[in-house]
C-alpha positions as CSV (number, residue, x, y, z in Angstrom):
1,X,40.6,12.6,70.0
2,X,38.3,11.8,73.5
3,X,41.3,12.9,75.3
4,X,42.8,16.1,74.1
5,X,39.0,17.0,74.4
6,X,38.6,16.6,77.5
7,X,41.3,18.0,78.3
8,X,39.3,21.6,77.2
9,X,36.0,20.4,79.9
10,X,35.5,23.3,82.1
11,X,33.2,24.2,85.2
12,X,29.7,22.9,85.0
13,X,27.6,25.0,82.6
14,X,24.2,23.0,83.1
15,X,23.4,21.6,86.6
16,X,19.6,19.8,86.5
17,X,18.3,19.6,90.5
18,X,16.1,16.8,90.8
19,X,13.7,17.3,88.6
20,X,10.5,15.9,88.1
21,X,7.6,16.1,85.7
22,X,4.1,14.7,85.3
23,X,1.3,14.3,83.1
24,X,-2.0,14.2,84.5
25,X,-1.2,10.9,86.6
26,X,1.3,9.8,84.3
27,X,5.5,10.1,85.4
28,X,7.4,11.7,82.6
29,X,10.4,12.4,84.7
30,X,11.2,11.5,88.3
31,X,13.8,12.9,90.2
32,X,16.2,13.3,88.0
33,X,19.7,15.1,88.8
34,X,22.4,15.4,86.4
35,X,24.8,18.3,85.2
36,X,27.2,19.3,81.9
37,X,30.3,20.8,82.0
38,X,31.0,23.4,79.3
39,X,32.6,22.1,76.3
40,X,31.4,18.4,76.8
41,X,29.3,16.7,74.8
42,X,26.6,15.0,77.5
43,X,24.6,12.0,75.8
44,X,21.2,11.5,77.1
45,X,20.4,7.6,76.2
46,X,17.3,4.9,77.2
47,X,14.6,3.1,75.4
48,X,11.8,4.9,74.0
49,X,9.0,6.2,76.7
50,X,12.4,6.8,79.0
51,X,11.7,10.3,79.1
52,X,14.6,12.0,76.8
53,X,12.7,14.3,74.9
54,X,11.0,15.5,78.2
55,X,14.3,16.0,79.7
56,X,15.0,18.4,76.3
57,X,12.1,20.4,77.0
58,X,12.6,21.6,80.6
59,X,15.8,22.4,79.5
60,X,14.6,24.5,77.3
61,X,11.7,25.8,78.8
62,X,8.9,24.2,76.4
63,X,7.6,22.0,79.6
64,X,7.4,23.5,83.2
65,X,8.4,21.0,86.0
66,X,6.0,20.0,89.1
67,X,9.6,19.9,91.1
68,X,13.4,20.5,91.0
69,X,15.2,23.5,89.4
70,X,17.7,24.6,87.0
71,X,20.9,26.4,87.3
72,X,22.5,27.5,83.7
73,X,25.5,29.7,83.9
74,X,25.5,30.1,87.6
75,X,21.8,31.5,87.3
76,X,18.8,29.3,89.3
77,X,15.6,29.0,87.9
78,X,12.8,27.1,88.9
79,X,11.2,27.9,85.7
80,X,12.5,28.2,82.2
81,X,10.6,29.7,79.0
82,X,11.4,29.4,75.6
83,X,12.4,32.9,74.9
84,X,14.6,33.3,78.2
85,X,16.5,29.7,77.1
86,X,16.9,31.4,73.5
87,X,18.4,34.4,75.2
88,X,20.4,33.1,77.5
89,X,22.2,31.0,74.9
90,X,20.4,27.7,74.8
91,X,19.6,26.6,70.9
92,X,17.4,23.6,70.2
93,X,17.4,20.8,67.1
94,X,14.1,19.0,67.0
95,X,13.4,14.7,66.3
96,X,11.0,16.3,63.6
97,X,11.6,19.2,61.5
98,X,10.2,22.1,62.1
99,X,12.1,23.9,59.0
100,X,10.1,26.4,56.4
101,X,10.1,23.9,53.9
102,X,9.2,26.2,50.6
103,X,11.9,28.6,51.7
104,X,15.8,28.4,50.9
105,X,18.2,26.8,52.9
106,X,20.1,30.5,53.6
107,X,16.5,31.8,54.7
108,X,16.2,29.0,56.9
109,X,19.9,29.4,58.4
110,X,18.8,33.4,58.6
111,X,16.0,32.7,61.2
112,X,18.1,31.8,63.8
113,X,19.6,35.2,63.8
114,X,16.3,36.9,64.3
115,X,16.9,37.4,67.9
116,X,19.9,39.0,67.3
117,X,18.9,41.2,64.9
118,X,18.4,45.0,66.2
119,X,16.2,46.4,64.0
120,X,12.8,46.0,64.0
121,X,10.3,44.6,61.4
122,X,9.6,47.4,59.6
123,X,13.2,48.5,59.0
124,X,14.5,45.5,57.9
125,X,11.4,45.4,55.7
126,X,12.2,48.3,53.6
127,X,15.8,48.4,54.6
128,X,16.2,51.6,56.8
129,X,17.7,53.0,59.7
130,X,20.8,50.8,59.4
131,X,19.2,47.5,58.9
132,X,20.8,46.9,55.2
133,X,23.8,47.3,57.1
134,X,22.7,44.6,59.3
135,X,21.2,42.4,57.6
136,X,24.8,42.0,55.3
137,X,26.6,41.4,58.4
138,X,24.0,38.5,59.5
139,X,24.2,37.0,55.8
140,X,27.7,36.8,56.3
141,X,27.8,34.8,59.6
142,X,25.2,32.7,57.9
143,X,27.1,32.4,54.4
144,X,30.2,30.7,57.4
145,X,27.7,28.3,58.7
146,X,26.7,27.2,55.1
147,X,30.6,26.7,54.0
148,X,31.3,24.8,57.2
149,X,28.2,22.7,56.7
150,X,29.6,21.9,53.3
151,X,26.1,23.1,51.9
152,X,27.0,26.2,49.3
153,X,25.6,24.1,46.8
154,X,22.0,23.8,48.1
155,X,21.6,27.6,49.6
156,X,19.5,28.8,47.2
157,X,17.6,25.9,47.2
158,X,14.0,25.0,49.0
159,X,14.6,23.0,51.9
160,X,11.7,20.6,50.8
161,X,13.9,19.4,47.7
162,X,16.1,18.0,49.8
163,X,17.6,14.9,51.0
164,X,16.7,13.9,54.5
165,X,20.1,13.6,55.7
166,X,20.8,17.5,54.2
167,X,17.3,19.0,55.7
168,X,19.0,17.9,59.2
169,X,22.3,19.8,58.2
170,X,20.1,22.7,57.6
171,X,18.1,22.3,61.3
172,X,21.5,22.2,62.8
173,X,22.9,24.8,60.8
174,X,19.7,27.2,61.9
175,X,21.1,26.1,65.6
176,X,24.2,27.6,65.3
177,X,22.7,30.8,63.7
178,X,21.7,31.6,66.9
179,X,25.1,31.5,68.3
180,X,24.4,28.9,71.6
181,X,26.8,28.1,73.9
182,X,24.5,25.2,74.9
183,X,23.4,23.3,71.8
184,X,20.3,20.5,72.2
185,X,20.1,17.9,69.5
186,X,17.2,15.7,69.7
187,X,18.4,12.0,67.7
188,X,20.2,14.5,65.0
189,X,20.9,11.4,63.2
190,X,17.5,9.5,63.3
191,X,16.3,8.1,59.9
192,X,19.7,8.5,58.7
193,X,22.0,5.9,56.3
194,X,25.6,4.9,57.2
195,X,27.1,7.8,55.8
196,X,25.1,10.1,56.8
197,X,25.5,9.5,60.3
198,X,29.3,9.8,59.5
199,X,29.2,13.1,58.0
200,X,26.5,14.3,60.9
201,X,28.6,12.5,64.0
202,X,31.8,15.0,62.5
203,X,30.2,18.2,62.3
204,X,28.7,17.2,65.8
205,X,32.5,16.9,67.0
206,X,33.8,20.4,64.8
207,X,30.9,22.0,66.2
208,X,32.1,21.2,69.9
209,X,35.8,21.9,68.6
210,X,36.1,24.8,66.4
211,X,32.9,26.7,67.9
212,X,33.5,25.5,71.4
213,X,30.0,24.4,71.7
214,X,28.8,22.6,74.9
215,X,26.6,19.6,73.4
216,X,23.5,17.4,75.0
217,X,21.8,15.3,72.7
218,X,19.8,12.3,72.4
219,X,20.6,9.3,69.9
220,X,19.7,5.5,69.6
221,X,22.5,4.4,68.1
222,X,24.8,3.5,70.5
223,X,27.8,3.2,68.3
224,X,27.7,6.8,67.5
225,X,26.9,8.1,71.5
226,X,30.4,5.8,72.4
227,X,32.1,7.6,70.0
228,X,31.6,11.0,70.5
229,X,30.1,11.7,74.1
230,X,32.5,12.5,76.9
231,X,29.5,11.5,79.5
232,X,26.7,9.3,79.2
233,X,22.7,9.8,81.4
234,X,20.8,7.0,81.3
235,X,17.0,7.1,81.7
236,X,14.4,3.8,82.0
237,X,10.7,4.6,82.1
238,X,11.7,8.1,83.8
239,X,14.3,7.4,86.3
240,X,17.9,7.9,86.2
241,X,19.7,4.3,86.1
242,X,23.0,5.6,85.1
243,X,25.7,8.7,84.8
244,X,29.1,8.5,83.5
245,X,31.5,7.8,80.9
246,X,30.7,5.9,78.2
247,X,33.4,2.5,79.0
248,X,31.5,2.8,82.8
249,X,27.8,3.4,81.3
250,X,28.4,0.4,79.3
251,X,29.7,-1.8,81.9
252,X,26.6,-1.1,84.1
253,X,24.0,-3.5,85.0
254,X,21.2,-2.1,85.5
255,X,21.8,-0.1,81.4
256,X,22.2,-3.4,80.5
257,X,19.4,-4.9,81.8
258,X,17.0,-2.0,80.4
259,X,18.7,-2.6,77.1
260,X,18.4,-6.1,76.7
261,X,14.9,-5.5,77.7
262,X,15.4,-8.3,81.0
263,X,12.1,-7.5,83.6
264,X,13.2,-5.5,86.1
């Protein structure tokens, strides 16, 4: 499977230009240079305090760099916001939900399409000036999500009645509403059981095959990031100590020191 994927890797999509980000006094990120090729799926790995989540957040504009820039689809910018990321086709899972919890899981999915919705508040409120129209087509593209999701039996239910491992479907599914061609999962399987992780590691790998997807995302579990990533970053207390494929990540050193906690 690794290789007929990679066989689909195009042109670098994501290119990160030495980026650093501080704190107060404190180093969150230093100098950091990596990029992702569309259609890949890029693994950002380390111990906790490595700076992973950081890294997710000036890539999506949530935190501002001191130094280094960004260039996403042949664009340069030395600063990212939130909105412009959302715009420009970047979509974000987070480590802690952040999902409406008294509302259904098809309102939740429907969210992520508000940027794409045309019509403003009030229309869609009382349903004018096209926006039924609209709004029917967006349910649809939402109802898709839900059936590849293998969710049509929860979509009328609250997302707070759910299972854990479900109320992470739903986060992802709200992801794709958006329609990203860059898709951030932050440890999409953490807190998860066996199976779980099973059934969340192969819609990771449909969303990068039928959808096309390009894919960053953090995880601990190293069994899962060997398995699906096509490339591996490795971060240790905010520095880049490795970059590569996952046999070459895992034959290096210095990631094995930092793993096996050794003093370096």
């Amino acid at each position: 499977m690794m290789n007929e994927r990679e066989k689909q890797i195009g042109d670098v999509i994501l290119d990160m230009q030495g980026i650093s980000l501080s704190f107060g006094g404190v180093k969150a990120l230093t100098n950091i240079s990596f990029n992702v090729k569309e259609h890949e799926i890029r693994a950002i790995i380390g111990p906790n305090g490595a700076g992973k989540s950081s890294m997710l957040n000036v890539i999506n504009g949530v935190y501002v760099p001191q130094e280094g820039g960004i260039q996403f689809r042949g664009n340069h910018f030395n600063r990212m916001t939130p909105r412009r990321a959302a715009e420009m086709g970047i979509a974000r899972t987070f480590q802690n939900l952040a999902l409406f919890k008294g509302m259904s899981v098809l309102d939740n999915i429907m969210t992520g399409r508000n940027l794409r919705m045309k019509s403003g508040i009030l229309s869609q409120a009382f349903r004018i000036f096209g926006a039924e129209k609209e709004e029917i087509r967006h349910r649809e593209f939402v109802e898709n999500i839900i059936d590849f999701l293998e969710i049509q039996a929860y979509r009328k239910t609250p997302v707070g009645r759910l299972p854990y491992g479900l109320q992470k479907r739903v986060d992802l599914g709200r992801a794709l509403a958006m329609e990203p061609r860059l898709l951030l999962l932050d440890e999409p399987m953490a807190g998860m059981n066996i199976e779980e992780k099973q059934d969340m590691s192969r819609f990771i790998l449909d969303v990068n095959d039928e959808y096309g997807t390009t894919i960053v995302l953090i995880e601990h579990d190293m069994g899962v990031v060997m398995d699906i990533s096509d490339r591996v970053v490795v971060l240790d207390y905010g520095k880049k100590i490795g970059d590569g494929t996952p046999a070459e990540v895992r034959s290096n050193e210095e990631v094995i020191r930092a793993y096996l906690g050794v003093e370096h």
